[in-house]
DOSE-449146 format. One line per field, with one value per residue: residue in three letters; residue number from 1; x negated, y, z negated of N, C-alpha, C, O in turn. Coordinates in nm, 3 decimals. Each point is the difference from the previous one (the first is absolute). Example, Ala and Ser with C-alpha at 12.3 -4.5 7.8 and 13.67 -1.06 7.14 Angstrom:
BEGIN
selum ala / ser;
vofi 1 / 2;
n_east -1.319 / 0.139;
n_north -0.569 / 0.107;
n_up -0.780 / 0.138;
ca_east 0.089 / -0.082;
ca_north 0.119 / 0.119;
ca_up 0.000 / -0.006;
c_east -0.090 / 0.077;
c_north 0.120 / 0.109;
c_up 0.000 / -0.073;
o_east -0.104 / -0.051;
o_north -0.002 / 0.111;
o_up -0.066 / -0.017;
***
This chain:
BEGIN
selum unk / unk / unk / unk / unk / unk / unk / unk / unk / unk / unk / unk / unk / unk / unk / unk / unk / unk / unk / unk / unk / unk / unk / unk / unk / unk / unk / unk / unk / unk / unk / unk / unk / unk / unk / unk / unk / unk / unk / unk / unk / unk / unk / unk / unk / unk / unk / unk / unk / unk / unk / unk / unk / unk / unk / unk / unk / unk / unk / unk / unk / unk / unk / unk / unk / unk / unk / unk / unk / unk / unk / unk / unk / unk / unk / unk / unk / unk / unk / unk / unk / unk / unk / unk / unk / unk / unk / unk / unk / unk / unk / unk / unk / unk / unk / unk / unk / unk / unk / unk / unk / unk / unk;
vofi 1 / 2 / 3 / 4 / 5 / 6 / 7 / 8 / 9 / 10 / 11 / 12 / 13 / 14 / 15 / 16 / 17 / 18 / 19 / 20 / 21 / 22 / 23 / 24 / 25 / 26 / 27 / 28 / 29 / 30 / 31 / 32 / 33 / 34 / 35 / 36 / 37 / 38 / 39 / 40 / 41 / 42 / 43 / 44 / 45 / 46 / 47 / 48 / 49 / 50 / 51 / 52 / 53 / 54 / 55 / 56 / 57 / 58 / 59 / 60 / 61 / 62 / 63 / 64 / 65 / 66 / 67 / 68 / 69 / 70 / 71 / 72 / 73 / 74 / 75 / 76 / 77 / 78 / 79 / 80 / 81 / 82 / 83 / 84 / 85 / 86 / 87 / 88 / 89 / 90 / 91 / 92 / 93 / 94 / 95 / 96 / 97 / 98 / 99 / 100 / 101 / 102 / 103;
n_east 2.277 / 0.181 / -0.113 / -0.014 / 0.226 / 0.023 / -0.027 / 0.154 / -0.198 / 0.089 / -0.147 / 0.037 / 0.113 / -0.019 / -0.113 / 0.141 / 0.045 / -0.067 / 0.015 / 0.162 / -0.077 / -0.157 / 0.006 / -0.263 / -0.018 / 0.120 / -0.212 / 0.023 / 0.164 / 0.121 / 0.067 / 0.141 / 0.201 / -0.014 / 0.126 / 0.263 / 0.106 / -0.161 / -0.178 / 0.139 / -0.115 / 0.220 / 0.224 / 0.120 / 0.126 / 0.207 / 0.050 / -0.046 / -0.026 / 0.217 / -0.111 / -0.065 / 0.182 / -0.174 / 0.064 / 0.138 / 0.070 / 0.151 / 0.085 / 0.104 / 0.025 / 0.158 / 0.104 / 0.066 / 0.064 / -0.017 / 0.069 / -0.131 / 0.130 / 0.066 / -0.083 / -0.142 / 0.098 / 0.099 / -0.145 / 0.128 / 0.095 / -0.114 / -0.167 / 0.008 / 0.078 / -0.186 / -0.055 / 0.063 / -0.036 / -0.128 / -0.108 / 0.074 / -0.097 / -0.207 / 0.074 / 0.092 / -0.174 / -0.117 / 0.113 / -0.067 / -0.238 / 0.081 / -0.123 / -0.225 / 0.088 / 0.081 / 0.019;
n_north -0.995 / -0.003 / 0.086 / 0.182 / -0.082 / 0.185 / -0.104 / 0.131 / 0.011 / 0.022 / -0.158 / -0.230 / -0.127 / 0.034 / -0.100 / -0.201 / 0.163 / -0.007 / -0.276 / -0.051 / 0.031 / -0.103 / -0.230 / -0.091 / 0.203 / -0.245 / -0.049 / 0.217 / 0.077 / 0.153 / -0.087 / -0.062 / 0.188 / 0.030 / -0.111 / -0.002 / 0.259 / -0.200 / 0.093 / -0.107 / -0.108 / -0.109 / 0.037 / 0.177 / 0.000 / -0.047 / 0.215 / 0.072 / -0.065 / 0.107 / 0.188 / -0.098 / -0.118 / 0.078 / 0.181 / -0.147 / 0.060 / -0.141 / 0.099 / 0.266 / -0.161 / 0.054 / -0.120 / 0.014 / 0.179 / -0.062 / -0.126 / -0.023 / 0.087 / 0.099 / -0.020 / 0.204 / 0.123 / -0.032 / 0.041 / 0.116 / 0.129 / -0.043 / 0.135 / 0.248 / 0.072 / -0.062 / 0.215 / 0.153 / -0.121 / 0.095 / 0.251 / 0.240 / -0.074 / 0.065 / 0.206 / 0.077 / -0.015 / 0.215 / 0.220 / -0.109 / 0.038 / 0.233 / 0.026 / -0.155 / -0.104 / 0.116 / -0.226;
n_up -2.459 / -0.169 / 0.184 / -0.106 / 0.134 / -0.103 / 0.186 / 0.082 / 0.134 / -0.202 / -0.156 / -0.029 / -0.153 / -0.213 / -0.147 / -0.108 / -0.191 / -0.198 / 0.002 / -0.138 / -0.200 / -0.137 / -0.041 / 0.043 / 0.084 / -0.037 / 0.024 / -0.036 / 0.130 / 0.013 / -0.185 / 0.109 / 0.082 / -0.197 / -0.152 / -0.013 / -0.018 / -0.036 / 0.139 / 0.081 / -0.154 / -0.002 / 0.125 / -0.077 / -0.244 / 0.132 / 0.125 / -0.211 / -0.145 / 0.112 / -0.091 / -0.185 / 0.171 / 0.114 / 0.016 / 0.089 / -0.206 / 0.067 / 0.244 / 0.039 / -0.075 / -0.076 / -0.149 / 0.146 / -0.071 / -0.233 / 0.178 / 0.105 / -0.011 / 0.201 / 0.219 / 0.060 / 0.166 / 0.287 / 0.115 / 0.014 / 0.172 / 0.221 / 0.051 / 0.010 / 0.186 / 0.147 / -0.078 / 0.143 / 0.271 / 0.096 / 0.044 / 0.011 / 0.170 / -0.025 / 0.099 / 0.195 / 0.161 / -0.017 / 0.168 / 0.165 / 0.028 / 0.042 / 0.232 / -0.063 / -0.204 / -0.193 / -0.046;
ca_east 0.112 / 0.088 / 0.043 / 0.153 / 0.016 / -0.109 / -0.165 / -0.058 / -0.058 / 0.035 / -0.124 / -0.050 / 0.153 / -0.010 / -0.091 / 0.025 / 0.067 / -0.098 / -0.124 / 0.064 / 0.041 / -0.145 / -0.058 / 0.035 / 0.161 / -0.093 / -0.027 / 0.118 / -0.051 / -0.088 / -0.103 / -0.053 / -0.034 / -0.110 / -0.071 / 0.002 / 0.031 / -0.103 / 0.008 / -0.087 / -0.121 / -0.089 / -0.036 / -0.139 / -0.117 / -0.044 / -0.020 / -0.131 / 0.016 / 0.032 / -0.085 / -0.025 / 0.017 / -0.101 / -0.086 / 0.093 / 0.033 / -0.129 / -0.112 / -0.049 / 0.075 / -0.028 / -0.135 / -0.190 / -0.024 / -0.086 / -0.083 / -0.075 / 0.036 / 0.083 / -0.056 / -0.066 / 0.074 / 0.089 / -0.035 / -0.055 / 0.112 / 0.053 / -0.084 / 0.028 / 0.110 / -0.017 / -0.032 / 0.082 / 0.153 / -0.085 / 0.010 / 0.068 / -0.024 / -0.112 / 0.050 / 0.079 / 0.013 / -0.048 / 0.160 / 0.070 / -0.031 / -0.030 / -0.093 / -0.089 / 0.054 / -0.070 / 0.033;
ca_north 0.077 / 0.002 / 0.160 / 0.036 / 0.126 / 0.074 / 0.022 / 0.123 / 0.090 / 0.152 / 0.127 / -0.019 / 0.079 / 0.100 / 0.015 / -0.005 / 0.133 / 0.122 / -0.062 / 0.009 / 0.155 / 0.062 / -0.086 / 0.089 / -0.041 / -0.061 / 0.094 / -0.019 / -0.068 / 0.066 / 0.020 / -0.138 / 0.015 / 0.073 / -0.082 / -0.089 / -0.026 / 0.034 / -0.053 / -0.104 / 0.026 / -0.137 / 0.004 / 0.113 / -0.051 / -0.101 / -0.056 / -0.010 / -0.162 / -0.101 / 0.049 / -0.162 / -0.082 / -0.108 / 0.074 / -0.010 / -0.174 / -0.081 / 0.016 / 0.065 / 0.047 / 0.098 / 0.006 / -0.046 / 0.036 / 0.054 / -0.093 / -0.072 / 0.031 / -0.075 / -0.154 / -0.086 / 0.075 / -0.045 / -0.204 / 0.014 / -0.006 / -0.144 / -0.078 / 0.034 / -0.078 / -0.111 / 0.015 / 0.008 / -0.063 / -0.099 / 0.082 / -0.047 / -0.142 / -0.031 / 0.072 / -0.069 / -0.145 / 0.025 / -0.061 / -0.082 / -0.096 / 0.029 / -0.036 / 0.108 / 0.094 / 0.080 / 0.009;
ca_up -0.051 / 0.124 / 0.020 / -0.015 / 0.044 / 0.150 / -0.048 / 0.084 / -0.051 / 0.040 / 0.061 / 0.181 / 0.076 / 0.030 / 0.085 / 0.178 / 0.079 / 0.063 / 0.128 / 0.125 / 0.013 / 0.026 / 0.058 / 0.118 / 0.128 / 0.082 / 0.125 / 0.127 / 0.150 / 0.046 / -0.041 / 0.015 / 0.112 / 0.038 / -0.029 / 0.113 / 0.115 / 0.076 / 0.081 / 0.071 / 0.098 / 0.020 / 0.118 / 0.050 / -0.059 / -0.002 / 0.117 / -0.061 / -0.070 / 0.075 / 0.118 / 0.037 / -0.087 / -0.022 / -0.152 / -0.170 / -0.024 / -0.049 / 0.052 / -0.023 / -0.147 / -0.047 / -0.051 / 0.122 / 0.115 / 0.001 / 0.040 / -0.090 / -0.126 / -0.092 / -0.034 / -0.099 / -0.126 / -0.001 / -0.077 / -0.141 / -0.041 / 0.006 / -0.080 / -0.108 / 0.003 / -0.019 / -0.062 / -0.089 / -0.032 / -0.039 / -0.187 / 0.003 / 0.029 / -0.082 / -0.116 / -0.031 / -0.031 / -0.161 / -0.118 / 0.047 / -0.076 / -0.147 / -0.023 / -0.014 / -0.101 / -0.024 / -0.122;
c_east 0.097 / 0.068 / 0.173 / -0.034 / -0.086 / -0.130 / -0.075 / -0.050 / 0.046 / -0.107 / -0.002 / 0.116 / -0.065 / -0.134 / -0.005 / 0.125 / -0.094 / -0.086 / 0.103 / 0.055 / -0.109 / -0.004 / -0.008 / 0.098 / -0.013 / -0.003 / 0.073 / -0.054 / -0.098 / -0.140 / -0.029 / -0.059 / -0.137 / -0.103 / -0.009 / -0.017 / -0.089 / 0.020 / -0.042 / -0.086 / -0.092 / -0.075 / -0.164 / -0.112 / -0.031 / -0.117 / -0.149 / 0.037 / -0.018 / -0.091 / -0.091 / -0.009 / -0.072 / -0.099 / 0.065 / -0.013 / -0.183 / -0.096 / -0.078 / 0.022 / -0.015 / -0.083 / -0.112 / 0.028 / -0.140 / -0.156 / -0.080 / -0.029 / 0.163 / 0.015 / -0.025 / 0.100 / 0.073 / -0.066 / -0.047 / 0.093 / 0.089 / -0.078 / 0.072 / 0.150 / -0.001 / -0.095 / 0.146 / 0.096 / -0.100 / 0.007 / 0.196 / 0.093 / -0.057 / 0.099 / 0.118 / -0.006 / -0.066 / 0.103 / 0.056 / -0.021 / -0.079 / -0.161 / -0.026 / 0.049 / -0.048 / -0.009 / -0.049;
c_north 0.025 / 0.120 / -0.006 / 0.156 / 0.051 / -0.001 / 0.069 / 0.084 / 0.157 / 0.076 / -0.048 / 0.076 / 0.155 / 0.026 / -0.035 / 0.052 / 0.098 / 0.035 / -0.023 / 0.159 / 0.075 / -0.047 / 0.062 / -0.092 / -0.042 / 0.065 / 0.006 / -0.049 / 0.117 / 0.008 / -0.185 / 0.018 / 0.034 / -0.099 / -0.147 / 0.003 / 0.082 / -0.026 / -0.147 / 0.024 / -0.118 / -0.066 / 0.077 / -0.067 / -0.140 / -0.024 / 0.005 / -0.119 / -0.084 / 0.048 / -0.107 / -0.068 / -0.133 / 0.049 / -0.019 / -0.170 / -0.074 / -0.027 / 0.061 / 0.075 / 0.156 / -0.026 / -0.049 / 0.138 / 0.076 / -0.124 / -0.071 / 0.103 / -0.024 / -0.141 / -0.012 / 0.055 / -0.109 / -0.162 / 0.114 / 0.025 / -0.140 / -0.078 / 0.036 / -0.067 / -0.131 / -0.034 / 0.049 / -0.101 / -0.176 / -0.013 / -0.081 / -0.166 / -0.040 / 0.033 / -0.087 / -0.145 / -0.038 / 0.013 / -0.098 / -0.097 / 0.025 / 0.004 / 0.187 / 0.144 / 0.086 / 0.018 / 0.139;
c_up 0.114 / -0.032 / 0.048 / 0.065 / 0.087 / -0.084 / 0.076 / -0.117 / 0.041 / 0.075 / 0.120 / 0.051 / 0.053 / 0.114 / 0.134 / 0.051 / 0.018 / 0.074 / 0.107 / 0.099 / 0.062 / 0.135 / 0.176 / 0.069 / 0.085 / 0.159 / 0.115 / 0.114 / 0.009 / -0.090 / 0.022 / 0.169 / -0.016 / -0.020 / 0.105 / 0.132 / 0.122 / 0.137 / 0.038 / 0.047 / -0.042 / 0.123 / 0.024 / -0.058 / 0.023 / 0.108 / -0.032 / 0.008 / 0.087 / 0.145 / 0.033 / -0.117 / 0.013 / -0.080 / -0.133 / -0.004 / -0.058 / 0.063 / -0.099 / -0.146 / -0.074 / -0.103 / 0.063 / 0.086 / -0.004 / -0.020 / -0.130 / -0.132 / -0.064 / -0.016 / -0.204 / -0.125 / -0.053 / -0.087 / -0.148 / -0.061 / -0.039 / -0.144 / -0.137 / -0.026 / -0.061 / -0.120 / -0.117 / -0.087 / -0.065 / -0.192 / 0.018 / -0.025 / -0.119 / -0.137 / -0.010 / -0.059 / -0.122 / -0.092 / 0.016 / -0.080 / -0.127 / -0.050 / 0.018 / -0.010 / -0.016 / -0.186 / -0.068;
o_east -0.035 / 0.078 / 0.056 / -0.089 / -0.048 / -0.029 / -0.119 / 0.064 / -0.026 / 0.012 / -0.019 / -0.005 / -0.011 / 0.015 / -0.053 / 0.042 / -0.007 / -0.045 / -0.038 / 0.047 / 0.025 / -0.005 / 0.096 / 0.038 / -0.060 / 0.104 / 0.021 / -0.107 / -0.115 / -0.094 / -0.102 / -0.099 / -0.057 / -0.105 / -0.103 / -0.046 / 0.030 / 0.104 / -0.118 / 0.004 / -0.122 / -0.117 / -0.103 / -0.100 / -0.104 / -0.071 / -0.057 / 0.038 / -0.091 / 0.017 / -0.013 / -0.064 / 0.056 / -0.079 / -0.041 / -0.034 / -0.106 / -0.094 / -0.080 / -0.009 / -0.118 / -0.108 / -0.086 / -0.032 / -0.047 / -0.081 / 0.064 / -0.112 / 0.025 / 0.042 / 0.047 / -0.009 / 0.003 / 0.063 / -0.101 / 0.010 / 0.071 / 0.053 / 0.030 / 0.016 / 0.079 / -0.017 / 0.015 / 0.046 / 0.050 / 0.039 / 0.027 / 0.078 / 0.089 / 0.005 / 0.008 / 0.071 / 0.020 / 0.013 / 0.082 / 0.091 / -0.063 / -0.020 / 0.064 / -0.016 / -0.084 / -0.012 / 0.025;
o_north 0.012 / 0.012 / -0.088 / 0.082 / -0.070 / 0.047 / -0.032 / 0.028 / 0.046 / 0.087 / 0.087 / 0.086 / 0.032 / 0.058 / 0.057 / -0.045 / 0.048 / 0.109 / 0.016 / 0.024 / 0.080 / 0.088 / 0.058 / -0.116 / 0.067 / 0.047 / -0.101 / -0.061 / -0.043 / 0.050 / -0.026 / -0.063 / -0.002 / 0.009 / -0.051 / -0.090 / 0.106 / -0.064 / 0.000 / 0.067 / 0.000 / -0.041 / -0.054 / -0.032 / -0.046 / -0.100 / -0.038 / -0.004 / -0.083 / -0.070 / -0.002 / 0.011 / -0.097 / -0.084 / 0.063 / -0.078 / 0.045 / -0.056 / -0.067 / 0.123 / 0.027 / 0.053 / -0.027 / -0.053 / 0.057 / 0.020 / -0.005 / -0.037 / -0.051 / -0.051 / -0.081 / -0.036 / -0.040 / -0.062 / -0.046 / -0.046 / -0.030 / -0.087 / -0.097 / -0.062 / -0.031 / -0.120 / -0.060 / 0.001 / -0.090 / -0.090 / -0.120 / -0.012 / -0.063 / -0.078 / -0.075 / -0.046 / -0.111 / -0.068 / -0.002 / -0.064 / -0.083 / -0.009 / 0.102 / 0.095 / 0.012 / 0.114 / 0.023;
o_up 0.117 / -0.094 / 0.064 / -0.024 / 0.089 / -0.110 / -0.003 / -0.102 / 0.111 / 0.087 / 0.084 / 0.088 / 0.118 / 0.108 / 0.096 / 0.107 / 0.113 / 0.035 / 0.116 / 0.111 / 0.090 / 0.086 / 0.051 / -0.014 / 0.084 / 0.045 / 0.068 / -0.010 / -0.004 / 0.062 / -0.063 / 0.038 / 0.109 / 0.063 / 0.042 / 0.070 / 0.057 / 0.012 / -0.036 / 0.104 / -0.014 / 0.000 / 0.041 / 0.065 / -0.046 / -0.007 / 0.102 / 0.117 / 0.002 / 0.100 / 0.123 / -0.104 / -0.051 / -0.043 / -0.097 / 0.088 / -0.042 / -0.056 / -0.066 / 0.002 / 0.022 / 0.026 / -0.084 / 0.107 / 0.098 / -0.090 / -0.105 / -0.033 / -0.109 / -0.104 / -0.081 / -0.117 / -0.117 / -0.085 / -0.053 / -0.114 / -0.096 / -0.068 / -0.069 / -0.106 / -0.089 / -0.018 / -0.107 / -0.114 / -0.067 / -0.074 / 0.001 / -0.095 / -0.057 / -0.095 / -0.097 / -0.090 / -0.049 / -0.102 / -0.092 / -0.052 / -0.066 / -0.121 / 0.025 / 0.077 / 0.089 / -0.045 / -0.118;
***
């Protein structure tokens, strides 16, 4: 059907004047100051980090720092992964070619 004239609905008209009227007031500098404007103190927190830096990287990794147990977390984790994408893999290539359905 091909509409003639204004096809504005009176009720949104109105409703989006009375929501424009209610609506809160977007926030001045000083209530955003309180929220943005902190000191730097990247420098201070960085120097944990960088206090030795032959303890970071792939010598020594953050998941192993706790020795042969996370060894075994980490290959099971690896194992479930590879267990996931395998299902995955299996699923896809069952829609692909339309087999072992579920009638």
């Amino acid at each position: 059907a091909v509409f003639e004239g204004n096809t504005r609905n009176p009720l949104d008209t109105m409703l989006a004047s009375v929501l424009s009227k209610t609506a809160r007031p977007v926030a001045t500098r000083a209530a955003r100051a309180t929220v943005v404007d902190w000191p730097n103190r990247v420098a201070e927190h960085r120097k944990i980090f960088v206090a030795n830096p032959h303890l970071h990287g792939a010598d020594n990794p953050t998941f192993l720092k706790a020795g042969k147990s996370d060894q075994y977390i980490a290959w099971f984790g690896a194992g479930l992964c590879t267990v996931a994408l395998i299902g995955v893999g299996k699923g896809l290539y069952n829609m692909a070619l339309g087999i072992n359905k579920l009638d």
